[in-house]
C-alpha positions as CSV (number, residue, x, y, z in Angstrom):
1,X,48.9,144.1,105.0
2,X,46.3,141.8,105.2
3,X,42.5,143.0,104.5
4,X,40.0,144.5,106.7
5,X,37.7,141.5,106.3
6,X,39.9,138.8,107.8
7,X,41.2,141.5,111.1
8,X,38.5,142.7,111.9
9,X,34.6,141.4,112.5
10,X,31.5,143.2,113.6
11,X,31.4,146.7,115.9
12,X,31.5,147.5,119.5
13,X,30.6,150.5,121.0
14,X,33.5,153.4,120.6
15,X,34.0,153.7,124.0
16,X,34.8,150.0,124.7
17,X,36.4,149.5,121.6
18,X,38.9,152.8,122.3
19,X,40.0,151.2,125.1
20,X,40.1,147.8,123.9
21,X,42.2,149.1,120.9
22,X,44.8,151.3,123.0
23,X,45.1,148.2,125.7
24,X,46.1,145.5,122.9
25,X,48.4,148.5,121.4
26,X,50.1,149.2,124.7
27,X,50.5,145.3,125.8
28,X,52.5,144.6,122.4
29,X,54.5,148.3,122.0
30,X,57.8,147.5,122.9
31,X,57.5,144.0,120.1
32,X,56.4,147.3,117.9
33,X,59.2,149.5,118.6
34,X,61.8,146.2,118.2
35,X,60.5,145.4,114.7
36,X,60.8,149.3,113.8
37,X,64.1,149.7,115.5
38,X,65.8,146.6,113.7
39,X,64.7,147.5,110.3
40,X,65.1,150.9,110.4
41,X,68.8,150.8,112.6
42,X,67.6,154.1,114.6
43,X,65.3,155.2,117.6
44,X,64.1,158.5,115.9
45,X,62.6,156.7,113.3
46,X,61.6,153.6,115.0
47,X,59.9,156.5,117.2
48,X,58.1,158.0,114.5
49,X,57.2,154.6,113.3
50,X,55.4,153.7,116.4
51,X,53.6,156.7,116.5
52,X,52.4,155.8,113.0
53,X,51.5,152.6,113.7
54,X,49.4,153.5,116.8
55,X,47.2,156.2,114.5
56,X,46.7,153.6,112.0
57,X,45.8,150.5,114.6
58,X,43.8,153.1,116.3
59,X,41.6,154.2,112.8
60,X,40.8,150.4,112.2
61,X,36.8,150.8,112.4
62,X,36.5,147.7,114.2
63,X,38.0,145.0,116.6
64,X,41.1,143.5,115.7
65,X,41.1,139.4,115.9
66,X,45.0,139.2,116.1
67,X,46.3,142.3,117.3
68,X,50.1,141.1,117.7
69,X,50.0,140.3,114.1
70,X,48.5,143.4,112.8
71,X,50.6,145.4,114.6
72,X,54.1,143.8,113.3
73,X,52.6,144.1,109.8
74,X,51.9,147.5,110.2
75,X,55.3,148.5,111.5
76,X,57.2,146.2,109.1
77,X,55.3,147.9,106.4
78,X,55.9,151.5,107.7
79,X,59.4,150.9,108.8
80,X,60.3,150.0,105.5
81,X,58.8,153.2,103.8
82,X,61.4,155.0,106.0
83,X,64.3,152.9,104.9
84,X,63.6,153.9,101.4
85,X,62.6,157.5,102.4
86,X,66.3,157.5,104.1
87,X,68.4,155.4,101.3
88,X,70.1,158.5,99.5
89,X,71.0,159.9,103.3
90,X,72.6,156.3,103.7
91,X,74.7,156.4,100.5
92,X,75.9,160.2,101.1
93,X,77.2,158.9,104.3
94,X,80.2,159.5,105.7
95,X,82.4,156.4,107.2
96,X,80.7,152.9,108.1
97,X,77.3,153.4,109.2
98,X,76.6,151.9,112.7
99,X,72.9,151.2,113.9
100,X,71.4,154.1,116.8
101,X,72.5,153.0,120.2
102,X,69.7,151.6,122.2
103,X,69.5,152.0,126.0
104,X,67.4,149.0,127.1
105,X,68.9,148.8,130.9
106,X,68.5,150.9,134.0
107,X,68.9,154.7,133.5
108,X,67.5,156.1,130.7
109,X,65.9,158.9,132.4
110,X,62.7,160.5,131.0
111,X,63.1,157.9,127.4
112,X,62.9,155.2,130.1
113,X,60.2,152.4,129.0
114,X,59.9,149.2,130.6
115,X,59.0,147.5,127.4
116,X,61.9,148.7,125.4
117,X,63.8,148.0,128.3
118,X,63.2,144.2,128.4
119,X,63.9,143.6,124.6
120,X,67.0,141.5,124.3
121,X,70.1,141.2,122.7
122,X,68.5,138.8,120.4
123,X,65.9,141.1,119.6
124,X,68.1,144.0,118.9
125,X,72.0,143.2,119.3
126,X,74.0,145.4,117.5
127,X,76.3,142.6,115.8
128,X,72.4,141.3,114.1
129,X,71.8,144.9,113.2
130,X,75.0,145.3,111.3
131,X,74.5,141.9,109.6
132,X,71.2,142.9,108.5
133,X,72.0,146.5,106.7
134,X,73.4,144.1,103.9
135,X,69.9,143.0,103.0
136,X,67.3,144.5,101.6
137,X,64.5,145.8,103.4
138,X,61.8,143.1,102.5
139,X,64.7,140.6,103.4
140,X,65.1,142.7,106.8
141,X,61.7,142.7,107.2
142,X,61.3,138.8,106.1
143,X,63.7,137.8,108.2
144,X,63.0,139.1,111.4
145,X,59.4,138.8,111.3
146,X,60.0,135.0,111.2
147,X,63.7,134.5,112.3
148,X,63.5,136.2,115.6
149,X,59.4,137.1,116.2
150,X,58.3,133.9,115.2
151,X,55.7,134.9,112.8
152,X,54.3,132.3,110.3
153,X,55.2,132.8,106.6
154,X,51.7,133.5,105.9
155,X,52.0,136.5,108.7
156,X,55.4,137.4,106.7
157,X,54.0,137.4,103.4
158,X,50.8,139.8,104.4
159,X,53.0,142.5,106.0
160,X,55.5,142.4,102.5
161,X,52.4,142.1,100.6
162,X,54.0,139.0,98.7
163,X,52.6,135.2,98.1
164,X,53.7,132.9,101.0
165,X,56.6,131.4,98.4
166,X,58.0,134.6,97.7
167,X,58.0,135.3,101.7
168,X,59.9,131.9,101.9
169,X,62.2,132.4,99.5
170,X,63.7,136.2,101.1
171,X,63.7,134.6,104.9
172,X,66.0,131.9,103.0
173,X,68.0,134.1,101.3
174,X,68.2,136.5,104.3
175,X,69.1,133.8,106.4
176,X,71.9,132.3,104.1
177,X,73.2,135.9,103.8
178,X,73.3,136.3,107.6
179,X,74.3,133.0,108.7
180,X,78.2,133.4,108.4
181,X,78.4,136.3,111.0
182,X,75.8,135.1,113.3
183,X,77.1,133.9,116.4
184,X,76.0,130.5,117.2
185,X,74.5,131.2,120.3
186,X,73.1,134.7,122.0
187,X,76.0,135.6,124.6
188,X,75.5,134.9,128.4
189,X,75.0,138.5,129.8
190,X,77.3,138.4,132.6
191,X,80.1,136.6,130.5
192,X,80.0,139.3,128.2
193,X,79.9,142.0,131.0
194,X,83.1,140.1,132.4
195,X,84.4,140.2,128.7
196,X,83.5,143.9,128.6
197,X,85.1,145.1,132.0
198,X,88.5,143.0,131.4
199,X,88.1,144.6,127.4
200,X,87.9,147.8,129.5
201,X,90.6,147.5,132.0
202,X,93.4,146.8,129.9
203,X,92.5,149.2,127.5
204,X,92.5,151.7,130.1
205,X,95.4,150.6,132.0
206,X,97.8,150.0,129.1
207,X,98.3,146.6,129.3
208,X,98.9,145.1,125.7
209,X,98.7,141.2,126.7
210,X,95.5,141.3,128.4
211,X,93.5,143.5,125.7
212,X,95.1,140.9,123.2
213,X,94.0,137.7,125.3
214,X,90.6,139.0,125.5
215,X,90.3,139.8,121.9
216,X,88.9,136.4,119.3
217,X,91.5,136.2,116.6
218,X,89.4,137.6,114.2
219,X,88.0,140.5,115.8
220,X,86.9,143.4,114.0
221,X,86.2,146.8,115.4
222,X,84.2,149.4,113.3
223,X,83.7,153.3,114.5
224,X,81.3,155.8,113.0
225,X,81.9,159.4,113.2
226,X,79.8,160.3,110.6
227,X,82.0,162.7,109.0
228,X,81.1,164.6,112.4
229,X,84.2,163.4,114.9
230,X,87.2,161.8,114.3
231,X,86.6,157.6,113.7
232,X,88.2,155.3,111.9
233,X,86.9,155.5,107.8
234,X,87.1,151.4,107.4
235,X,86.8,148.6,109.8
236,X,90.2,147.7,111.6
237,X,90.8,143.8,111.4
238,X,92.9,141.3,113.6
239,X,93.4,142.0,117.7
240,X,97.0,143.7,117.0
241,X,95.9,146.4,115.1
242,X,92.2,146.7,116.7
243,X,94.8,146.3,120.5
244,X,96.4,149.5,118.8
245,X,94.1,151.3,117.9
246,X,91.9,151.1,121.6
247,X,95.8,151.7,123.5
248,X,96.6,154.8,121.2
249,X,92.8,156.0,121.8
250,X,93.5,155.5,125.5
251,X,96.6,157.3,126.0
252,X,95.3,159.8,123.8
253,X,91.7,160.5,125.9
254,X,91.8,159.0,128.8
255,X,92.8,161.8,131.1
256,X,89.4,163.7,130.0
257,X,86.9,161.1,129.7
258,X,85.3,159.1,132.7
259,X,84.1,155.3,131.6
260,X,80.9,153.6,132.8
261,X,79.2,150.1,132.0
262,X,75.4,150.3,130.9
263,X,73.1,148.0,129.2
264,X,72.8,149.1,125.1
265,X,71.1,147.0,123.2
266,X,70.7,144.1,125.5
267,X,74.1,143.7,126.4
268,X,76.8,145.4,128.5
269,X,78.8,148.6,126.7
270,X,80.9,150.8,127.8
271,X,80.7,154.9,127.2
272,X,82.7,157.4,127.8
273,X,81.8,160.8,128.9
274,X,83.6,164.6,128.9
275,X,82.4,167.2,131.2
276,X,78.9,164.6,131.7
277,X,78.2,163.9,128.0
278,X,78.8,160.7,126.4
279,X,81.1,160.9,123.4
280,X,81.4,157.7,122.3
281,X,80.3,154.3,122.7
282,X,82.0,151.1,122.8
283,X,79.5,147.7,121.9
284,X,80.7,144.1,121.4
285,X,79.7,141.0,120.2
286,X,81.1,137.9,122.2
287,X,81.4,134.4,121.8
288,X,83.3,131.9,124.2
289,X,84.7,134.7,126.3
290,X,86.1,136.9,123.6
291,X,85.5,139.7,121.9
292,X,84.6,139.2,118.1
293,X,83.6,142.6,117.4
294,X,83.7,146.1,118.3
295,X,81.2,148.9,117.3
296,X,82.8,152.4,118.3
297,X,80.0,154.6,118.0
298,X,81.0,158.5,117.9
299,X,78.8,160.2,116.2
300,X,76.9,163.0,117.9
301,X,73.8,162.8,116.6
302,X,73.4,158.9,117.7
303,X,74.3,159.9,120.8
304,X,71.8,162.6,122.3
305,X,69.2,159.4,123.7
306,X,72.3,158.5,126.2
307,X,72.7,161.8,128.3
C-alpha cells in the first residue's frame, strides 16, 4: 500500500473531512466489494472485507488525493489476507469448490445494493472466477487490478507491495494462465438468457436433442455440494454425458422444485426452489449461442444470500 505521504496532503476540519471521506467511500463501494468478491470467491468475506476497508479509509488522518486507488489497494491487500486466512478450509474441501453466487439483478430483498447490482459479468462472471482459483492470490490480485479495473502497474504494484516489474511479470503470468478458458468476448445478456431458457426447457421437458444442440461440444458442467448435498465429486465433460446428467436430475426432481431465471453474477441463471428455498443453482458461461460451461451450485451454505 502506498505511503501516507504520497495519499494524503495537509488537514481539513473533521467534520468536512468525515464527510468528504464517507462520500468518496460510498461513490466507489460496489468497485470495493467487486475486487473483494473476485479474489476472495465469496460474499461473506467480500462483506467483511468491505467493512474493513471502510474503517481503515476512514482512520487515514487526512484527505485522500486518489481515493479509487486507495481503496482497491486496500481491499486487494485485505482480501488477500483472507485467502490465506481460508487456504486450509479450501484444501479440506469437499468436491470442486465453486465461487459464492452473487445476486446482482432485481430482487435481492433487504442485501439489495444498487452498486453491487450494476457490476457486470465482466466484473464478476462466474466462468472468470473459476479460472482465477488456479492462481495465486497476488496473481488474482495482479490480474484483476489491471486486467479488468484498469489500474496502472504502478497502482498494482503498491497494493501487492512489489516493484512495478514484479507487478508486470504476475499480470503476465496470470494472464497467460487464464487466457485458454477465457472466452473471447463477454456474452450478450439476452443471447445468454435465450441460451439459458432453451438450456432450461429441454432439460425440464425431456427433450434429449435440444439440450444437446444447445450445449458447445466441449461443455463442462461442475456442481459443488460441499460434502453437504448430493453433487457430482468431479467435473462431467462432453454434452452427452453433461445432457445425462441434467435429464436424470430432471426426472429425478422436477416434480418438487419450481425453476425461475434471475440475474447472478451478471448474467441470467437459473435456481430451483422446494417449499420457497433455493436448493441449487444453475450458472453458464456462453459463447456463440451455446453453453460452454455449467456451474451447479448446491451447497447450502452458498445459498442463504438467494432466499
Amino acid at each position: 500500500m502506498a505511503s501516507r505521504s504520497q495519499d494524503d496532503a495537509g488537514a481539513e476540519p473533521s467534520g468536512a473531512l468525515e464527510l468528504t471521506r464517507e462520500a468518496d467511500f460510498l461513490a466507489h463501494r460496489g468497485l470495493v466489494f467487486a475486487v473483494a468478491y473476485d479474489i476472495t470467491g465469496t460474499v461473506t468475506d467480500a462483506e467483511d472485507v468491505v467493512q474493513e476497508t471502510y474503517l481503515r479509509f476512514a482512520a487515514v488522518p487526512g484527505p485522500v488525493a486518489n481515493p479509487r486507488a486507495y481503496l482497491a489497494r486496500t481491499a486487494a491487500t485485505q482480501a488477500l489476507n483472507s485467502v490465506r486466512n481460508s487456504a486450509r478450509r479450501r484444501e479440506d474441501y469437499i468436491g470442486d469448490w465453486l465461487p459464492e453466487p452473487l445476486r446482482t439483478g432485481p430482487g435481492s430483498g433487504e442485501r439489495f445494493d444498487p452498486q453491487i447490482a450494476a457490476l457486470t459479468a465482466a466484473e464478476v462472471s462466474t466462468a472468470m472466477l473459476v479460472l482465477m482459483q488456479n492462481l495465486s492470490g497476488p496473481e488474482r490480485a495482479a490480474f484483476l487490478l489491471r486486467e479488468v479495473f484498469g489500474f496502472a502497474y504502478a497502482e498494482v504494484a503498491a497494493a501487492l507491495e512489489s516493484s512495478e516489474a514484479a507487478a508486470r511479470q504476475l499480470v503476465h503470468r496470470a494472464r497467460e494462465r487464464v487466457r485458454a478458458g477465457t472466452p473471447r468476448t463477454v456474452p450478450d445478456k439476452a443471447e445468454h438468457r435465450a441460451a439459458v431458457e432453451r438450456f432450461l426447457e429441454a432439460a425440464m421437458t425431456g427433450q434429449v436433442q435440444a439440450l444437446l444442440d444447445v450445449l458447445a461440444p466441449d461443455v463442462v458442467l461442475v456442481s459443488d455440494g460441499g460434502g453437504k448435498v448430493t453433487a457430482a465429486r468431479k467435473p462431467v465433460r462432453g454434452p452427452e454425458r453433461v445432457a445425462a446428467l441434467l435429464l436424470g436430475l430432471a426426472s429425478k426432481y422436477s416434480a418438487g422444485t419450481v425453476p425461475e431465471i434471475i440475474e447472478l453474477n451478471g448474467l441470467p441463471a437459473v435456481a430451483f426452489r422446494e417449499d420457497g428455498t433455493v436448493t441449487t443453482v444453475f450458472q453458464a458461461s456462453t459463447e456463440g449461442g451455446k453453453i460452454t460451461g455449467v456451474f451447479a451450485m448446491r451447497n447450502p451454505d452458498k445459498l442463504v444470500g438467494l432466499q
